[in-house]
Backbone as CSV, one residue per row, in Angstrom:
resi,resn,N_x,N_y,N_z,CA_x,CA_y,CA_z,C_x,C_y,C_z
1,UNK,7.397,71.051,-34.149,7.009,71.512,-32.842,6.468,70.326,-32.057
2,UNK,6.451,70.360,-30.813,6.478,69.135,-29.613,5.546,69.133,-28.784
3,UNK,4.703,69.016,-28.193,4.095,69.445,-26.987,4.394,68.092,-26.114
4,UNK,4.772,68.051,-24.743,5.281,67.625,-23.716,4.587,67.581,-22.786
5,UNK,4.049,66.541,-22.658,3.464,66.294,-21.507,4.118,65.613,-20.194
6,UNK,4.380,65.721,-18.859,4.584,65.390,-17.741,3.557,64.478,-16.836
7,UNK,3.504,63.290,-16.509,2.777,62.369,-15.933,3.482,61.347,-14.766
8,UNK,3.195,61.590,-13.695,3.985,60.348,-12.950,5.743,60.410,-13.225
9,UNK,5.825,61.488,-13.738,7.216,61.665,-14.064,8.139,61.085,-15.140
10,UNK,6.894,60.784,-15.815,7.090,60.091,-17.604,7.113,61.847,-18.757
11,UNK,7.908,61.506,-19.318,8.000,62.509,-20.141,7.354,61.437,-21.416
12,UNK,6.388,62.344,-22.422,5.407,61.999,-23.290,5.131,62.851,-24.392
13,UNK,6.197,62.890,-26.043,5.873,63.738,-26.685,5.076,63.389,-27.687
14,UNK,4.268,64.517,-28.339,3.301,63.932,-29.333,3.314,65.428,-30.073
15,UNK,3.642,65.121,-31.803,3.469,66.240,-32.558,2.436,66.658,-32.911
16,UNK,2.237,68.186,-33.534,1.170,68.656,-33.729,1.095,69.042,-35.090
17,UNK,0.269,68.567,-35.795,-0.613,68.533,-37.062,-0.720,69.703,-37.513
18,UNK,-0.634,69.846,-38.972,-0.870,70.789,-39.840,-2.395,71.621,-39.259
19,UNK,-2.893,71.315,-38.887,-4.609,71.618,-38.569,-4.655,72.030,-36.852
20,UNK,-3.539,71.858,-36.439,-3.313,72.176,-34.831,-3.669,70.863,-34.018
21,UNK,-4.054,70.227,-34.480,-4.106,68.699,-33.343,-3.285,67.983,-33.015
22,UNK,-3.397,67.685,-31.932,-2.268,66.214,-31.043,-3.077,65.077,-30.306
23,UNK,-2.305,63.941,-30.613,-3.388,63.513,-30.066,-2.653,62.987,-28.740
24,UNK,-3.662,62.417,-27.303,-3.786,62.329,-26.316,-2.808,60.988,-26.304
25,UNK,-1.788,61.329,-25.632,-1.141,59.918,-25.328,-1.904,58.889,-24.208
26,UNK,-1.649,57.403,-25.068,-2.988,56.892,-23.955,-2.626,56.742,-22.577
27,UNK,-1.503,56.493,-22.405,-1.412,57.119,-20.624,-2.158,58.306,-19.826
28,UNK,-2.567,59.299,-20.593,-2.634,60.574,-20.252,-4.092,60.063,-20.238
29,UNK,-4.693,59.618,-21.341,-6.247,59.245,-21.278,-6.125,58.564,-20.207
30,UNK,-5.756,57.255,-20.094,-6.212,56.287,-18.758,-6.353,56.785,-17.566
31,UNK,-5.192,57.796,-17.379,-5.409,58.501,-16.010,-5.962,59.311,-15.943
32,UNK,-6.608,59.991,-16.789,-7.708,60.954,-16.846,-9.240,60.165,-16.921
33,UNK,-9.319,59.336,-17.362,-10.314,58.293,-17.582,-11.127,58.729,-18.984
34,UNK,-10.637,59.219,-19.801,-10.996,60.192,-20.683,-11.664,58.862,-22.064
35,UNK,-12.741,58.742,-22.960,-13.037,58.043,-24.011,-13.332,59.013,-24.900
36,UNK,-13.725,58.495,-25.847,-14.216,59.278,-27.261,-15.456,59.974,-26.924
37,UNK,-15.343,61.535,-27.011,-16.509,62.450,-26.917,-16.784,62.932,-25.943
38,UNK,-15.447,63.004,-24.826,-15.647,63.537,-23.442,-15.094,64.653,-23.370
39,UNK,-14.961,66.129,-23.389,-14.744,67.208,-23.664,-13.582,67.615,-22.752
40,UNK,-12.462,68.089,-22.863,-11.150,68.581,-22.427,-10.948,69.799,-22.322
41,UNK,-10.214,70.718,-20.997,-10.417,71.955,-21.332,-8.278,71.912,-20.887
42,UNK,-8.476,73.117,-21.570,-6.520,73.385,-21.633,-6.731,74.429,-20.765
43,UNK,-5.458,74.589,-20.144,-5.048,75.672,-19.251,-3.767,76.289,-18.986
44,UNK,-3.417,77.257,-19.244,-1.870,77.487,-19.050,-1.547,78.050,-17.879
45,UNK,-0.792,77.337,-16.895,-0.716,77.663,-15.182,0.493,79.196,-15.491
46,UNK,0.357,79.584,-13.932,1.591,80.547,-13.925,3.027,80.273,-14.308
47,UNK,2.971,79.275,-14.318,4.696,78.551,-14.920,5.050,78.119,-15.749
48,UNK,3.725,78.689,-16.776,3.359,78.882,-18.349,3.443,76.707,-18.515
49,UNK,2.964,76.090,-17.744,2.806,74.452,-18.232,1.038,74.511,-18.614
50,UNK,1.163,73.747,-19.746,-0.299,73.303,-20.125,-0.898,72.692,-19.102
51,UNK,-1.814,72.680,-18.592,-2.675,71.407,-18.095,-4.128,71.061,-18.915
52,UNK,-4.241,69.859,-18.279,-5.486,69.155,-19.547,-6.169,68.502,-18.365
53,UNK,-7.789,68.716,-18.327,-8.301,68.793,-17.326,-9.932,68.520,-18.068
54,UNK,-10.300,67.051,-17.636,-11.413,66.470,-18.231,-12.769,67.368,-17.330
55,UNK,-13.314,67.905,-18.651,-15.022,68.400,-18.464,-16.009,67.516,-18.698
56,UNK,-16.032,66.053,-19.171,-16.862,65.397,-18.703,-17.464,65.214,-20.353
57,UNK,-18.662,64.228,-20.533,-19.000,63.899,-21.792,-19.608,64.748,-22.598
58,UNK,-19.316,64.678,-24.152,-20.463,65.714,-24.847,-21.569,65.329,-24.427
59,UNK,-22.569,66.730,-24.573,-23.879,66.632,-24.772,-24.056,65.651,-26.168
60,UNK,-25.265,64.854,-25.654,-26.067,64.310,-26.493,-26.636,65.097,-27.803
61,UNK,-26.237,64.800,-29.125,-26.547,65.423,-30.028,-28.554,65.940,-29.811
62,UNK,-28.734,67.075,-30.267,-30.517,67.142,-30.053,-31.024,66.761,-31.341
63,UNK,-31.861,66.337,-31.501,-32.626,65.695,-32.544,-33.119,67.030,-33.590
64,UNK,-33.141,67.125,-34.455,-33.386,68.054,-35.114,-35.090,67.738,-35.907
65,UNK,-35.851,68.923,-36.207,-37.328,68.381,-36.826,-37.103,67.586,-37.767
66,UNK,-36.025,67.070,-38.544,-35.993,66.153,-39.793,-35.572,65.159,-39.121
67,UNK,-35.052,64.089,-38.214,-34.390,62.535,-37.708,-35.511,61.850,-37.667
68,UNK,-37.060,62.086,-37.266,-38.116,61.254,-36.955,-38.666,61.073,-38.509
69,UNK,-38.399,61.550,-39.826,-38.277,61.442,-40.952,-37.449,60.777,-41.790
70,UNK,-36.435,60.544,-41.134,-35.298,60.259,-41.775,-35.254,58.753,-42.083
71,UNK,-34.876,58.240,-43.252,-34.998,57.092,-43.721,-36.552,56.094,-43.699
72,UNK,-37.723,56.617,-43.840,-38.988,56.228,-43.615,-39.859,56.242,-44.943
73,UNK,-38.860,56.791,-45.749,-39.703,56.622,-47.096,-40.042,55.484,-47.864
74,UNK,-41.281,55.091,-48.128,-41.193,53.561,-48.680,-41.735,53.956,-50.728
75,UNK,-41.309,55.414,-51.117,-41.080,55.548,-52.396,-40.035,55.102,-53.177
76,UNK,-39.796,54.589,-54.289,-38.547,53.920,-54.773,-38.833,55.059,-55.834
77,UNK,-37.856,55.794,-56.268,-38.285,56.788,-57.662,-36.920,56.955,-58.149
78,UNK,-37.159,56.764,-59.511,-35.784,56.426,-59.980,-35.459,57.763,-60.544
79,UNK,-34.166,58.035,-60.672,-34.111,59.262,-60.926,-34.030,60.077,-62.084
80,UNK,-34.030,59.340,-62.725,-34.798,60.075,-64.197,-36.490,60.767,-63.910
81,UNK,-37.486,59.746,-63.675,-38.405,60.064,-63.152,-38.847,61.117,-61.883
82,UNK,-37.918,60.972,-61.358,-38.233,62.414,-60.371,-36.952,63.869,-60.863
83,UNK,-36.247,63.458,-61.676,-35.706,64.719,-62.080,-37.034,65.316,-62.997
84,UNK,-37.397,64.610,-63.640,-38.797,64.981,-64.598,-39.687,65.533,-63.892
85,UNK,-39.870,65.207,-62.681,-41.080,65.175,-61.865,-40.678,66.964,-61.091
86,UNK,-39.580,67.131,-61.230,-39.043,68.097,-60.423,-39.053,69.078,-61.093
87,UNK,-38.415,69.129,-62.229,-38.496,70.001,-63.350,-39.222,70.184,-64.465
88,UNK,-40.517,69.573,-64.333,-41.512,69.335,-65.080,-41.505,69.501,-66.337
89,UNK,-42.425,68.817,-67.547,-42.853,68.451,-68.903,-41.608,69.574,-69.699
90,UNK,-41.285,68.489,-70.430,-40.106,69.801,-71.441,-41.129,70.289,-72.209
């Protein structure tokens, strides 16, 4: 299966993946101005043609209560010793 894109009057095919993905021919990015993580919305007009129509960048991931934790530990515990420590005295 094919999906076909129309640009400037360039015909542009790109197959679609076991998982449903295609990826963006880079013509189609440049003129969209489109980079990694800028969100795309599909549309199927009355004349049943796709259009692809840039929504602009993801949101910024939000920090979750564990990131200001994350990697700050200055314990070295080897893991024999904290499996012991975890599952305490046989």
């Amino acid at each position: 299966m094919f999906v076909k894109v129309i640009l400037l009057e360039l015909l542009m095919a790109t197959s679609i993946t076991v998982k449903g993905q295609v990826t963006i021919p880079k013509k189609i990015r440049d003129a969209l101005k489109l980079s990694a993580g800028d969100g795309i919305d599909f549309a199927v007009n009355r004349d049943g043609q796709v259009v692809v129509l840039k929504t602009g960048a993801r949101p910024p991931r939000q920090r979750d209560r564990f990131d200001a934790a994350r990697g700050k530990a200055d314990v070295r515990w080897r893991t024999d010793a904290l499996m012991a420590l975890l599952r305490g005295a046989d």
